[in-house]
C-alpha positions in Angstrom: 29.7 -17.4 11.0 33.0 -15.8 12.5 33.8 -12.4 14.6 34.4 -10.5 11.4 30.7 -11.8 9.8 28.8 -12.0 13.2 27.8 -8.4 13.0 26.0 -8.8 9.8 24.5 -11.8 10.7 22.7 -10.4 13.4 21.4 -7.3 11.8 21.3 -8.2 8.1 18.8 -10.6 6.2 20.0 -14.0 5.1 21.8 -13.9 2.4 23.3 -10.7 2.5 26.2 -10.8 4.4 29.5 -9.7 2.9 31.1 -12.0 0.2 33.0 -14.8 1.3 36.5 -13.2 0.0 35.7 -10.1 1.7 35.4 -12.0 5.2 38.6 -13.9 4.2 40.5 -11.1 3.8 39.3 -9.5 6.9 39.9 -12.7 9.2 43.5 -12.6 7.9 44.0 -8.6 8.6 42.7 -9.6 12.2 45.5 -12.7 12.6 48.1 -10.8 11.2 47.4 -7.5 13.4 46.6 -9.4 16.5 50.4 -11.8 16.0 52.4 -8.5 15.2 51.0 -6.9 18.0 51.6 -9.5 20.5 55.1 -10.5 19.3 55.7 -6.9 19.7 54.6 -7.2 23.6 56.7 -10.6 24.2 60.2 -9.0 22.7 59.7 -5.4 24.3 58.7 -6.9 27.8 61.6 -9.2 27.3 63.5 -6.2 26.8 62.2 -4.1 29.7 63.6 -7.3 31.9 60.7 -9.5 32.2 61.7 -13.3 32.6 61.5 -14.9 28.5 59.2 -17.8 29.8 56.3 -15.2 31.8 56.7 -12.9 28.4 56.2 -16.2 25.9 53.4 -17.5 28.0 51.2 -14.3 28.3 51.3 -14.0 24.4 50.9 -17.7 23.7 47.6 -17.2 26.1 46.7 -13.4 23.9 47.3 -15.7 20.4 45.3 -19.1 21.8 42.6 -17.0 22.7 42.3 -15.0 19.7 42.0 -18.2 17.4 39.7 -19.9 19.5 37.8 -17.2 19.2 37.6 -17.5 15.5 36.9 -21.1 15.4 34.2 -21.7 18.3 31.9 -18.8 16.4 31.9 -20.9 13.4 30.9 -24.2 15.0 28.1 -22.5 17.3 25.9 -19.9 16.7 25.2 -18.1 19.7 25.7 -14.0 20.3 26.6 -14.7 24.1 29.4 -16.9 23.0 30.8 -14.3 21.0 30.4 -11.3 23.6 31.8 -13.8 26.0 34.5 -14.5 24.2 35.4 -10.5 23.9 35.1 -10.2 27.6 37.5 -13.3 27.8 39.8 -12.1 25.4 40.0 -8.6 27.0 40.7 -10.6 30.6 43.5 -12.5 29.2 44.9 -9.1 27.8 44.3 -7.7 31.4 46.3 -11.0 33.0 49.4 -10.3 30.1 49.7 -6.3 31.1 49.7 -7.5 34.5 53.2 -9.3 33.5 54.3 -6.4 31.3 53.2 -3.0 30.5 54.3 -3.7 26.7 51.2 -5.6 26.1 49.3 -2.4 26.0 49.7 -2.7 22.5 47.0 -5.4 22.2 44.6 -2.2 23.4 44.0 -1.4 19.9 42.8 -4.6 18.5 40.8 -4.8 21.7 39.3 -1.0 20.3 38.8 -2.7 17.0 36.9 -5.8 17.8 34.5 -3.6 20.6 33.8 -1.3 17.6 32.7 -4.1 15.2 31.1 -6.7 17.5 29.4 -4.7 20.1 26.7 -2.2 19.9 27.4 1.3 20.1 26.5 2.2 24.0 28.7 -1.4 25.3 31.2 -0.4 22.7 32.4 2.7 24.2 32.0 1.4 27.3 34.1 -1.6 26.5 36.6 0.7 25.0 36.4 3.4 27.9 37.5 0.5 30.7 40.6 -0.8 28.1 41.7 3.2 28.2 41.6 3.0 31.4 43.7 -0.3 32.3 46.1 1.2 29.5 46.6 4.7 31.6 47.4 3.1 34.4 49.6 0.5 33.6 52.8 1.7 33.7 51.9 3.7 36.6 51.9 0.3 38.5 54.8 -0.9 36.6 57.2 1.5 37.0 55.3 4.0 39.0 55.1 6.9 36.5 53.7 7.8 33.1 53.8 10.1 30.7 51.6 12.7 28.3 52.6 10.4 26.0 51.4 7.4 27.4 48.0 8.8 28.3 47.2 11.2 24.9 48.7 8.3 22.1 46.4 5.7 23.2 43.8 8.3 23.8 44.3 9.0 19.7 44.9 5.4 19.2 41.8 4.5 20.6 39.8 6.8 18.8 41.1 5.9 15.8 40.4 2.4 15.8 37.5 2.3 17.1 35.9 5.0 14.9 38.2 2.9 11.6 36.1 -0.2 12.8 32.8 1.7 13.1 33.1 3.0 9.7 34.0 0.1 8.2 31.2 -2.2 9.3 29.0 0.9 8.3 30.2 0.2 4.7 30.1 -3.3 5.2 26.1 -2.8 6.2 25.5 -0.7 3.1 27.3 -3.7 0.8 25.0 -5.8 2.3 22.0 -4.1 1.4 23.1 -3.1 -2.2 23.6 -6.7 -2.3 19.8 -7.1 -0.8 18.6 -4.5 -3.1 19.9 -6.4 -6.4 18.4 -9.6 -5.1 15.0 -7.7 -4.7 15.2 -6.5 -8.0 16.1 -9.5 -9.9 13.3 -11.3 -7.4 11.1 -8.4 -9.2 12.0 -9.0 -12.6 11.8 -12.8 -12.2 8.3 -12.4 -10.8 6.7 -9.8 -13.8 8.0 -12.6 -16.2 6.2 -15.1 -14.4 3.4 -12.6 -14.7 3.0 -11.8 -18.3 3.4 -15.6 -18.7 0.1 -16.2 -16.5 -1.5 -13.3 -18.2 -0.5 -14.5 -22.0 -1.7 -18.0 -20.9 -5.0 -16.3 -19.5 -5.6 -14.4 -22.4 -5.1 -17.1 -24.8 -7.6 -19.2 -22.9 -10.2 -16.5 -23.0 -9.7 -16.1 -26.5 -10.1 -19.5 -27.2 -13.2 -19.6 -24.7 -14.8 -16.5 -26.8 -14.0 -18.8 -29.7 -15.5 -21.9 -28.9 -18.7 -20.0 -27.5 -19.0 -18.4 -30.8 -18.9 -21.1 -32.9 -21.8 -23.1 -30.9 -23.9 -20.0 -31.1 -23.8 -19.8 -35.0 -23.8 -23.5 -35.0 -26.8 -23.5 -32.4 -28.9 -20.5 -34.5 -28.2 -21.6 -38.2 -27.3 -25.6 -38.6 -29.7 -26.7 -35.0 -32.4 -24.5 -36.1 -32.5 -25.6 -39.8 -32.3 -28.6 -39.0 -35.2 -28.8 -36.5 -37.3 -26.3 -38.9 -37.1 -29.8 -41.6 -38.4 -32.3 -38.7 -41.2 -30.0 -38.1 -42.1 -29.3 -41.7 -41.2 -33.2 -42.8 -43.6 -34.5 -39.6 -46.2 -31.7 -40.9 -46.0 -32.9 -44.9 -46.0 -36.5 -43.6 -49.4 -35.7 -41.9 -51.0 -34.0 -44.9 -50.3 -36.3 -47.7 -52.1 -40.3 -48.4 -49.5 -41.2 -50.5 -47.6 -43.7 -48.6 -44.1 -43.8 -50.7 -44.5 -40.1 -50.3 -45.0 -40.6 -46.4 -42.2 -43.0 -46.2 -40.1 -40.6 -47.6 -40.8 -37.3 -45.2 -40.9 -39.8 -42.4 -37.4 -40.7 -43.4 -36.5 -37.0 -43.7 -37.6 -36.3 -40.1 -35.9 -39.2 -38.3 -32.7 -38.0 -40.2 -33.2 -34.5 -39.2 -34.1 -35.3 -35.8 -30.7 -37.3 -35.6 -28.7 -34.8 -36.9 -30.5 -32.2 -34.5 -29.5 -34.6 -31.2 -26.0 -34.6 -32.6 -25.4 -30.9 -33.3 -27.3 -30.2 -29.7 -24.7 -32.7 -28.4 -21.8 -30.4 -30.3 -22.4 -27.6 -28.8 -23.4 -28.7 -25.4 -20.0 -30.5 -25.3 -18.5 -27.0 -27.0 -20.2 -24.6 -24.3 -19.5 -26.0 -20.3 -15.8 -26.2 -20.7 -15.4 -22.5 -20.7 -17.7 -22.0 -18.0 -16.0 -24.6 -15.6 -12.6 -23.5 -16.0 -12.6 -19.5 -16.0 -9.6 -18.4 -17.3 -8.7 -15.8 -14.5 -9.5 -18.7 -11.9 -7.1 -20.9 -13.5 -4.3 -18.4 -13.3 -5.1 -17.6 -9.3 -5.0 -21.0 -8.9 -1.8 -21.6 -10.5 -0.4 -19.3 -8.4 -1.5 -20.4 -4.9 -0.4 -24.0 -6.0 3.0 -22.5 -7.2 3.3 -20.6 -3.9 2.2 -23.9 -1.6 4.7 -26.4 -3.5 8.1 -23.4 -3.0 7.5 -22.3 0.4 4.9 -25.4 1.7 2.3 -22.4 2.9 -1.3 -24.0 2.6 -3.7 -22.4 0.3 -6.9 -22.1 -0.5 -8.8 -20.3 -3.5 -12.7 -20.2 -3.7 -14.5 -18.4 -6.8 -18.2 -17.6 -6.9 -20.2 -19.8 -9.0 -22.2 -16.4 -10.4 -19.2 -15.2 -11.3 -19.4 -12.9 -14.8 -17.3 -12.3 -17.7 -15.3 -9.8 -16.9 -12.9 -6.9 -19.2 -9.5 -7.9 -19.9 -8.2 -4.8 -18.1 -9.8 -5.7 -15.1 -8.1 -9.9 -15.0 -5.0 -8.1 -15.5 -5.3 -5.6 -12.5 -6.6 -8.5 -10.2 -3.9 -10.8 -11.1 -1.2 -8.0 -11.1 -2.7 -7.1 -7.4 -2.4 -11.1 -6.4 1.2 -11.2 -7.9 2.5 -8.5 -5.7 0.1 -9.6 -2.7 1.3 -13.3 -2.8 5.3 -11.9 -2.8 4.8 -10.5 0.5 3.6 -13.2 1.6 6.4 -15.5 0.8 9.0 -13.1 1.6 7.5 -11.4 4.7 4.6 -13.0 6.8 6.0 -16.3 7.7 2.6 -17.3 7.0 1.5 -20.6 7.4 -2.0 -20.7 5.3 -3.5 -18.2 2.8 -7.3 -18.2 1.5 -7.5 -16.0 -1.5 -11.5 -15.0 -2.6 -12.8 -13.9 -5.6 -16.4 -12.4 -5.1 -19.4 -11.5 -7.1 -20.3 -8.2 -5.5 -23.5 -7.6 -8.0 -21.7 -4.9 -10.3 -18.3 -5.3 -9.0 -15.6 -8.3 -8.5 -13.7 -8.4 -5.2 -11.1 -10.3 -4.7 -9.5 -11.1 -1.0 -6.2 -12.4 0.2 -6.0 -13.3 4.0 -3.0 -14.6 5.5 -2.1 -15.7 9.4 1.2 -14.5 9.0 3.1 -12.2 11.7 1.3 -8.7 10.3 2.4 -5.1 10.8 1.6 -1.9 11.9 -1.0 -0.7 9.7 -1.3 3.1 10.8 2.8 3.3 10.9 2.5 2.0 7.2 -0.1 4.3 6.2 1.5 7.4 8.1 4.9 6.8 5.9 3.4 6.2 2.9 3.7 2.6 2.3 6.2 1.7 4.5 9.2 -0.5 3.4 10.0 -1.3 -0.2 8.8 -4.3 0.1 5.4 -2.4 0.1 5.4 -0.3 -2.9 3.7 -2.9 -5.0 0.7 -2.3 -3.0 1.2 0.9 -3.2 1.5 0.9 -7.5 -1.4 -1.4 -7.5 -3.4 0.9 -5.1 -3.3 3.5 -7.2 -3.7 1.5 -10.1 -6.7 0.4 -9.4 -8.1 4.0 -8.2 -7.8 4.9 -12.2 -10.0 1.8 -12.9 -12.7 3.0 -10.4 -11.8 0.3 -7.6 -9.9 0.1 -4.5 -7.1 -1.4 -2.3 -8.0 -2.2 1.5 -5.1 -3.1 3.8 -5.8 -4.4 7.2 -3.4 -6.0 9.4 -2.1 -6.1 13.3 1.2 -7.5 14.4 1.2 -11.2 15.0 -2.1 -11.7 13.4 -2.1 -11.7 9.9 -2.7 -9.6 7.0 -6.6 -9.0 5.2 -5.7 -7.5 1.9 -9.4 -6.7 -0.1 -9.6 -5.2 -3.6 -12.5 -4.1 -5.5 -13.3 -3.2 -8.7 -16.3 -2.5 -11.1 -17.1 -5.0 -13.8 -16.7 -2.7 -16.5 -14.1 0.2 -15.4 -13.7 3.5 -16.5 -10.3 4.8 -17.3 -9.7 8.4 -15.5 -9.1 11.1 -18.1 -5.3 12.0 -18.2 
């Protein structure tokens, strides 16, 4: 951090201060400004008759100050250090216009640096008290002044100050163009990692459907052939004398019987995998565990056990809803757990997301529609869900974490367009 980029940092998410060559450039404007303006002071209060050494030593103090002022910043990051160093630098400047009037000059970098490191209010203020030690300078130098020397700093002042303003304005809005392209690529990065879950989830469930399929044809034809020839080889066996005969069926129905414990053993082994690992499960809890090894926030996912099968539509709008609910949380709560539910409600699913992040205003959000950007996901997915007959429940209070509930009927109806 230096004076130029200490604004920023203090107002401006990480990340989105101004690029590096931008600050350069600036810190090298400032050098060069504030060592023209002070070698100005040194040869016209040389001029004006000040003794060489007084003149040389006030703007070796003015220059020291200035780059100390550039380095200290850099090596500790603290916002009284800074303000500190202002009110310093604009003592020193005092302590060289005591020598000679001529360092007036140094008033407009002092306008400058008030209108980019201080706020506003203490800004003018700042600037007000450097007018005011400029006016009355060479009144106790050489007991006069002039319109002159009153309405061109005046001007000057003005100037700078509002230059300096408007340029860390457009310096903020840099900075968030900067954060708005980050969001968006974030965005773009996340629906990616989306479809991938949801192509993953539907391939599972297809191959779920699949393997549930084939043991129910394998189950109703093959099993129950198979056990229809033990029955009538044990019934023939019981009816007939003739032993070869006998010997034969009994063979028949020890064979079928086999067979049957193996196909029974085919399908059982074919049907519990798809109901322990649900495929919509699976994707939640890829996500959680994805979240919790990135940002190290604990969390938790429990499913129902009655859980049903549920519409492809309706996967997609609960994960959707958990994609955008799970961002916030990374980027906004400074959460440090999240238990996500997903709940048999009879003829609905609801899932829940509960963090013990920091939280935020809930009515404010709901007043201005949805808040910050970082909120329109909800917002999409609220009303996304609305067409599928469900809902989106937001409830949260600052510093104690965010409830987010959606619901939504097992089998949706899609609102006429």
């Amino acid at each position: 951090m230096s004076l130029v980029s200490s604004p920023l940092s203090r107002t401006e998410p990480a990340g989105s201060a101004p690029t590096p060559s931008t600050v350069r450039a600036m810190e090298v404007g400032q050098h060069l400004f504030a060592g023209v303006l002070t070698v100005i002071g040194v040869i016209r209060a040389i001029g004006v008759g000040v003794m060489p050494a007084a003149a040389v030593s006030a703007g070796v103090a003015i220059l020291v100050w200035h780059v100390a002022g550039t380095i200290l910043p850099s090596k500790v990051r603290s916002w009284p250090l800074v303000f500190g160093w202002l009110i310093g630098f604009a003592l020193v400047w005092a302590a060289a216009v005591a020598v000679s009037a001529e360092f007036v000059w140094l008033s407009f970098l002092l306008w400058l640096l008030a209108g980019h490191l201080l706020p506003l209010r203490w800004g003018l203020v700042f600037s007000l008290v450097v007018f005011v030690v400029v006016v009355t300078a060479p009144i106790l130098h050489y007991g006069t002044t002039s319109y002159a020397d009153v309405f061109g700093p005046l001007i000057g002042g003005i100037f700078a100050f509002g230059i300096s303003r408007g340029y860390l304005r457009l310096l903020h809005e840099a900075a968030e163009r900067e954060q708005l392209v980050a969001s968006l690529t974030r965005a773009q990065r996340e629906m990616a990692e989306l479809q991938d879950e949801l192509a993953l989830a539907q391939r599972q469930s297809g191959a779920i459907a699949e393997r549930i399929r084939i043991s129910r044809d394998i189950h109703d034809t093959v099993a129950q052939g198979l056990s229809s020839i033990r029955l009538l080889a044990h019934a023939e066996a019981n009816r007939t004398e003739d032993s070869l005969v006998t010997r034969t069926l009994s063979q028949v129905e020890t064979l079928a019987g086999d067979s049957l414990t193996d196909v029974r053993r085919i399908v059982a082994a074919l049907t519990p995998a798809e109901l322990e690992e649900d495929a919509l499960a699976a994707a939640l809890q890829r996500m959680l565990d994805r979240l919790r090894q990135e940002t190290g926030i604990q969390a938790e996912l429990h499913v129902d056990d009655t859980l049903p099968t549920m519409p492809t539509e309706v996967e997609v709008a609960l994960l959707r809803t958990a994609q955008s609910a799970l961002g916030n949380v990374r980027l906004h709560s400074s959460a440090s757990q999240v238990v996500m539910s997903l709940i048999d409600a009879e003829d609905s699913v609801r899932l829940d997301i509960i963090d013990d992040g920091t939280g935020f205003d809930i009515t404010a959000w709901e007043q201005c529609g949805g808040g910050p950007s970082s909120n329109y996901g909800l917002q999409f997915m609220r009303s996304r869900l609305r067409e599928l007959g469900g809902g989106l429940d937001v409830e949260s209070t600052t510093g104690e974490g965010t409830a987010i509930s959606v619901h939504l009927p097992i089998h949706p109806v899609q609102e006429k367009p």
